[in-house]
DRENTORKOL-3810 file (N, C-alpha, C; in nm, 4 decimals):
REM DRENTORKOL-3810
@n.u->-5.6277; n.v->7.6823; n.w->7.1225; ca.u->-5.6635; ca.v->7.7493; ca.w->6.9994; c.u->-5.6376; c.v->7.8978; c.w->7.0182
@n.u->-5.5898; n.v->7.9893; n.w->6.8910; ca.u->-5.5919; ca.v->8.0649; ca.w->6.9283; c.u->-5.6352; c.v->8.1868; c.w->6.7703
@n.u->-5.7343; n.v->8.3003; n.w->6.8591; ca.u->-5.7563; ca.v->8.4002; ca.w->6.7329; c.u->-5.6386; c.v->8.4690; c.w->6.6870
@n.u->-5.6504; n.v->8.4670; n.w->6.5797; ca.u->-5.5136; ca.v->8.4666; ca.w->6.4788; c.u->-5.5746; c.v->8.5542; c.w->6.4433
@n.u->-5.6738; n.v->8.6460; n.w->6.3619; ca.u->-5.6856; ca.v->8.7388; ca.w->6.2705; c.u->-5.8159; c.v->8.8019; c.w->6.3482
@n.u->-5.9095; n.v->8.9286; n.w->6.3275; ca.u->-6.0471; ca.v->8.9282; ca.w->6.3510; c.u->-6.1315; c.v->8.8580; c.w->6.2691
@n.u->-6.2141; n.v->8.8457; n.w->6.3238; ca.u->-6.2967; ca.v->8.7581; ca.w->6.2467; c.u->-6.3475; c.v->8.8172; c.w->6.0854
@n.u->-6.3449; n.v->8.8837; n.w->6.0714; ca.u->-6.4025; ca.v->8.9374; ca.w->5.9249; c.u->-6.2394; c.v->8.9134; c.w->5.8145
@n.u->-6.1191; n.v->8.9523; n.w->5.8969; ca.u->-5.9578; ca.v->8.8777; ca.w->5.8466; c.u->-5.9493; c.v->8.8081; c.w->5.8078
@n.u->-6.0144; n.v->8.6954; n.w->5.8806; ca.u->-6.0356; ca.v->8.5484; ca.w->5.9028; c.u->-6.0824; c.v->8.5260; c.w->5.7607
@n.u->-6.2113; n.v->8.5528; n.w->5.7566; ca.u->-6.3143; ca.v->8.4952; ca.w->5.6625; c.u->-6.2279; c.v->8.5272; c.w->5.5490
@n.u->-6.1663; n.v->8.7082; n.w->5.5332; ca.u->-6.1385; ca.v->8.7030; ca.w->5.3945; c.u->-5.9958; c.v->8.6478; c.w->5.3555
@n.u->-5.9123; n.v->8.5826; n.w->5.4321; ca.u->-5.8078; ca.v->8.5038; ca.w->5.4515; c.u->-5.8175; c.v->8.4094; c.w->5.3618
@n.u->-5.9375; n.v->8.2993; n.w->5.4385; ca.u->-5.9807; ca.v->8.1679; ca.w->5.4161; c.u->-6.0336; c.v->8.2024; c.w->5.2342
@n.u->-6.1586; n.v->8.3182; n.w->5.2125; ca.u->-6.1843; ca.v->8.3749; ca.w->5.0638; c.u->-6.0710; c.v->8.3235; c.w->4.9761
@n.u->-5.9170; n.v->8.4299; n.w->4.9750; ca.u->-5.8228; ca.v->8.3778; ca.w->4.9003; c.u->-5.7029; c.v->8.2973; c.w->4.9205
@n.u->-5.7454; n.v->8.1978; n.w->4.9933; ca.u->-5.6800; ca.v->8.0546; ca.w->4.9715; c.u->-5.6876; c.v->7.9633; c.w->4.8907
@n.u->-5.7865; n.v->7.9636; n.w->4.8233; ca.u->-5.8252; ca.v->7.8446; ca.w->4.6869; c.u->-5.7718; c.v->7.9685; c.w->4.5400
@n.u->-5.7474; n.v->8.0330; n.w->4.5522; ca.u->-5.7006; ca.v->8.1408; ca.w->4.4596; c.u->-5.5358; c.v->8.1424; c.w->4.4041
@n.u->-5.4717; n.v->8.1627; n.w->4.6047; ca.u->-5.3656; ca.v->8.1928; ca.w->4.6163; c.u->-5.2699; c.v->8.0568; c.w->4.5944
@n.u->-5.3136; n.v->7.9346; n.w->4.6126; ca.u->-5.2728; ca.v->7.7892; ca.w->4.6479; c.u->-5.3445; c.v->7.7140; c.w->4.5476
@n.u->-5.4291; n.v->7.7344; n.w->4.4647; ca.u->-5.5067; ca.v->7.6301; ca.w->4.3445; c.u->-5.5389; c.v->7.5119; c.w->4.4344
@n.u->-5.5643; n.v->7.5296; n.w->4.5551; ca.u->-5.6500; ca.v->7.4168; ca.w->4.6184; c.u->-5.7482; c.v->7.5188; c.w->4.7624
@n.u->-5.9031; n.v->7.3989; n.w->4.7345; ca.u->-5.9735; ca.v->7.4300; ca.w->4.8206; c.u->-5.9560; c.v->7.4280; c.w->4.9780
@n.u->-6.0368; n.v->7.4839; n.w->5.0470; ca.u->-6.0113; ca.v->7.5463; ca.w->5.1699; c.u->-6.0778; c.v->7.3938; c.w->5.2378
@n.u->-6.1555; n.v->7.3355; n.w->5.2022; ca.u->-6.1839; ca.v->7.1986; ca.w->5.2253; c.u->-6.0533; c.v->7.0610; c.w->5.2051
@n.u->-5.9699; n.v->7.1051; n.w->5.1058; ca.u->-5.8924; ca.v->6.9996; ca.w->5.0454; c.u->-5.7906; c.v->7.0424; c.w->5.1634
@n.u->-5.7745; n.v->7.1776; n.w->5.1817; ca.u->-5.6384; ca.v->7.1895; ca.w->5.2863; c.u->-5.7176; c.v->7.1261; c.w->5.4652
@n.u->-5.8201; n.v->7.1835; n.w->5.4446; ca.u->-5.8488; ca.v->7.1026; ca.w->5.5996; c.u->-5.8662; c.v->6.9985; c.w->5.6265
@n.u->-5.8464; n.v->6.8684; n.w->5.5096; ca.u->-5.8434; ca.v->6.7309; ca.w->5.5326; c.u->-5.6771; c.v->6.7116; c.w->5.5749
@n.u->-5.5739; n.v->6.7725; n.w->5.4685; ca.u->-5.4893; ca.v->6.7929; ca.w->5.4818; c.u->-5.4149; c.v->6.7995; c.w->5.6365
@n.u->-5.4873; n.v->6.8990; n.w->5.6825; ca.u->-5.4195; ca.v->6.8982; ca.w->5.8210; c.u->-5.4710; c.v->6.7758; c.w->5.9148
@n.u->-5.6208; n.v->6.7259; n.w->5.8714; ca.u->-5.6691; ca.v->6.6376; ca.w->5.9259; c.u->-5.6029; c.v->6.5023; c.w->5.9241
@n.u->-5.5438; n.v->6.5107; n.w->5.8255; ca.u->-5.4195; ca.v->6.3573; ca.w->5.7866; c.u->-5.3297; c.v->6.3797; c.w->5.8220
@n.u->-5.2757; n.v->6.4911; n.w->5.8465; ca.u->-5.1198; ca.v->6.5111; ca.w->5.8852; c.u->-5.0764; c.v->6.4788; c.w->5.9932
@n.u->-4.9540; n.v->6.5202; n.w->6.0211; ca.u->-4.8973; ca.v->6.4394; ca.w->6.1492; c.u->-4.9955; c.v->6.4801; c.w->6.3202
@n.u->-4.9837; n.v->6.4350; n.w->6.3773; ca.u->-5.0536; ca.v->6.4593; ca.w->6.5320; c.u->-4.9581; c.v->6.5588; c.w->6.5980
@n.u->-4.9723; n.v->6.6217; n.w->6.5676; ca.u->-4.9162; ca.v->6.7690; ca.w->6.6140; c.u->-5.0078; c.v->6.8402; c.w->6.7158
@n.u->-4.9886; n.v->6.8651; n.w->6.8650; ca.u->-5.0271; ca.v->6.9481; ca.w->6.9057; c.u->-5.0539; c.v->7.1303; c.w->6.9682
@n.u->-4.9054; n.v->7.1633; n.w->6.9184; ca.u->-4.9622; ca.v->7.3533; ca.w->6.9731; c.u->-4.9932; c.v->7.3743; c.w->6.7944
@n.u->-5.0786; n.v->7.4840; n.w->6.8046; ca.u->-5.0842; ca.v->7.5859; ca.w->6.7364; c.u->-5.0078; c.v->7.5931; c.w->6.6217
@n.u->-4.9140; n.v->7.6206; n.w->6.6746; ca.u->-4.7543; ca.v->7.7187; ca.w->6.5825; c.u->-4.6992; c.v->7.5886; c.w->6.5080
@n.u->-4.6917; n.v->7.4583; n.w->6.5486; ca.u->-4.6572; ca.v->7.3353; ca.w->6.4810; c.u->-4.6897; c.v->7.2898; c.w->6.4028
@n.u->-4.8103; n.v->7.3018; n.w->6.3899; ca.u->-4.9065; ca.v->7.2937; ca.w->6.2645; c.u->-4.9036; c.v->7.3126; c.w->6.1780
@n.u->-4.8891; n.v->7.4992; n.w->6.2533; ca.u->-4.8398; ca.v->7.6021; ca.w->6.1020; c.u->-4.6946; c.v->7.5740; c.w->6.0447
@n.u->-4.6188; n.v->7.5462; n.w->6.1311; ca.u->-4.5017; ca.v->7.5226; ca.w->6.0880; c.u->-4.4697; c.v->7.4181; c.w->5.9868
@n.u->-4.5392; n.v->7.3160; n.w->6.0385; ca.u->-4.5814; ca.v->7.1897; ca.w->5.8983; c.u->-4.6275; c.v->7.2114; c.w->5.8189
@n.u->-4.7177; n.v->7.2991; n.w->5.8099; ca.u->-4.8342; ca.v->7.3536; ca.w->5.6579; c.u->-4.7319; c.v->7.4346; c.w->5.6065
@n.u->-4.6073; n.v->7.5690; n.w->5.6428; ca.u->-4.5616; ca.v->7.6267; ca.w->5.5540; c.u->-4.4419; c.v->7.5305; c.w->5.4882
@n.u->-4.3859; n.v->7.4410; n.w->5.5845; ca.u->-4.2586; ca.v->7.3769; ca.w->5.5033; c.u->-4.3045; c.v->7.2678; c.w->5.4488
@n.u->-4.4323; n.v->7.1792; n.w->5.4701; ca.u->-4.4194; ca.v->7.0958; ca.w->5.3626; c.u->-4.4839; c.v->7.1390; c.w->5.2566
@n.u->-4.5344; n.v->7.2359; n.w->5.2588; ca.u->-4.6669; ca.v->7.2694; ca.w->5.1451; c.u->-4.6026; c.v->7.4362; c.w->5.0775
@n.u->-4.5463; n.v->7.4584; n.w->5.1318; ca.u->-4.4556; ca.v->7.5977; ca.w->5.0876; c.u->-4.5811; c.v->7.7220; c.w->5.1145
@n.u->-4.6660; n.v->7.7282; n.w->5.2354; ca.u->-4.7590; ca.v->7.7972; ca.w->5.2337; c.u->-4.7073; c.v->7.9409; c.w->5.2703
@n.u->-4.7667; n.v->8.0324; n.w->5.2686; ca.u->-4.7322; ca.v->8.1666; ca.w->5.3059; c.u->-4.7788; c.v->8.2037; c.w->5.4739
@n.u->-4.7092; n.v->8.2098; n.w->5.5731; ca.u->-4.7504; ca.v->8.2497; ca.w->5.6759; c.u->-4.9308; c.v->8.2693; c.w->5.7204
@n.u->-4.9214; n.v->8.3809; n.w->5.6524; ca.u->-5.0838; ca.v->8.3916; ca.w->5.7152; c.u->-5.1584; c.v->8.3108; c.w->5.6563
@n.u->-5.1462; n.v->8.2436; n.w->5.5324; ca.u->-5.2352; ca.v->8.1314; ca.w->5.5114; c.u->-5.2808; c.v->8.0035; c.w->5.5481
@n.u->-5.1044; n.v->7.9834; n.w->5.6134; ca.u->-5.0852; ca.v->7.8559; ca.w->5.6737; c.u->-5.1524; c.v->7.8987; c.w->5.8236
@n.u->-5.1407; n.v->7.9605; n.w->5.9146; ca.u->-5.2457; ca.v->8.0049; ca.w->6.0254; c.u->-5.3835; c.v->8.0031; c.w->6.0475
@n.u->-5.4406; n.v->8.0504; n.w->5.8936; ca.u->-5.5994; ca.v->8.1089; ca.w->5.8639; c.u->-5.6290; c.v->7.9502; c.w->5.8773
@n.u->-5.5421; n.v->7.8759; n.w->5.7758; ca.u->-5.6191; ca.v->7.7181; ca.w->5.7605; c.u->-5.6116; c.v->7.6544; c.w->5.8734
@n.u->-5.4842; n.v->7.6866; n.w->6.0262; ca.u->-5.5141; ca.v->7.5963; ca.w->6.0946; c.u->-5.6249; c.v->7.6658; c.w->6.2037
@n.u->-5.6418; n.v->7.7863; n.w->6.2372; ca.u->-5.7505; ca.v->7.8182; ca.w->6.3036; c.u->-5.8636; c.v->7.7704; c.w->6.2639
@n.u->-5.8669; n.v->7.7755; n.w->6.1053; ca.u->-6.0631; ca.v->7.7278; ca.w->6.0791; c.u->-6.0403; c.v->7.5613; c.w->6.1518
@n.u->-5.9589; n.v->7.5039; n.w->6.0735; ca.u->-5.9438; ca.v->7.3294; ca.w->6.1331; c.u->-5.9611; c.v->7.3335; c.w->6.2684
@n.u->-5.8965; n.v->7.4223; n.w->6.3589; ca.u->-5.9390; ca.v->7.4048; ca.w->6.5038; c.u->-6.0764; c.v->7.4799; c.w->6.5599
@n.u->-6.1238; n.v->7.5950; n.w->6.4513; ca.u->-6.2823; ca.v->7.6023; ca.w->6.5434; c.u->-6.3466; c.v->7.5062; c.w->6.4450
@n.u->-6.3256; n.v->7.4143; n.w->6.3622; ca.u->-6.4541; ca.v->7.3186; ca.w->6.3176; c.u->-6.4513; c.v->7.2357; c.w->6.3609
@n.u->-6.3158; n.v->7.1751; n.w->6.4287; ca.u->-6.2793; ca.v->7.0616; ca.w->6.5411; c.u->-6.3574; c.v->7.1002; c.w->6.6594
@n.u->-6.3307; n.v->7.2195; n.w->6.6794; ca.u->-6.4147; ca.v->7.2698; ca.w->6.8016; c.u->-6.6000; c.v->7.2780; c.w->6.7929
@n.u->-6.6245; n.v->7.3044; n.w->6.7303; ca.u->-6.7941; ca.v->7.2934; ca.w->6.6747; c.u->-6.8073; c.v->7.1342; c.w->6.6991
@n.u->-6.7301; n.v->7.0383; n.w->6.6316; ca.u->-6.7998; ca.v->6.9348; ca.w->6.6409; c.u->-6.8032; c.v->6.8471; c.w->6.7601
@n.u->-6.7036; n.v->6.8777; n.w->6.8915; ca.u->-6.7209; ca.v->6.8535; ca.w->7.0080; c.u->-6.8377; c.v->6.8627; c.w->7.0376
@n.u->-6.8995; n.v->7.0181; n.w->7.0564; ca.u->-7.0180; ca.v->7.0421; ca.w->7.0870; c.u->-7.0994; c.v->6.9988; c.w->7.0525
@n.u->-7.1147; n.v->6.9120; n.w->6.8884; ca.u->-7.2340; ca.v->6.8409; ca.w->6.8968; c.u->-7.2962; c.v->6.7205; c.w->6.9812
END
């Protein structure tokens, strides 16, 4: 995993994604959750901008949150 933005970036990243894309920040993280089994980072993103036509930093913001909420729920 890796920090992509500071954290306050982050948050207001993730803010206008349901704005910028007319879909929720929930609807895109199932999204990646269904998508192909991709493992680095950058592959991810690379799948979120070409199949979904995302904009760089958006396609990043969504896969960092997907990987620290993946990461939170280990820990439970």
């Amino acid at each position: 995993m890796s920090q992509v933005f500071s954290a306050e970036t982050h948050r207001n990243m993730l803010a206008r994604i349901p704005q910028c894309t007319g879909r929720e920040v929930a609807d895109w993280l199932r999204t990646v959750d269904e998508g192909p089994a991709l493992f680095r980072f950058e592959e991810k993103v690379s799948w979120l901008r070409h199949e979904y036509d995302l904009a760089y930093g958006h396609a990043k913001a969504l896969v960092h949150e997907y990987d620290l909420r993946r990461a939170a729920r280990k820990l439970l």
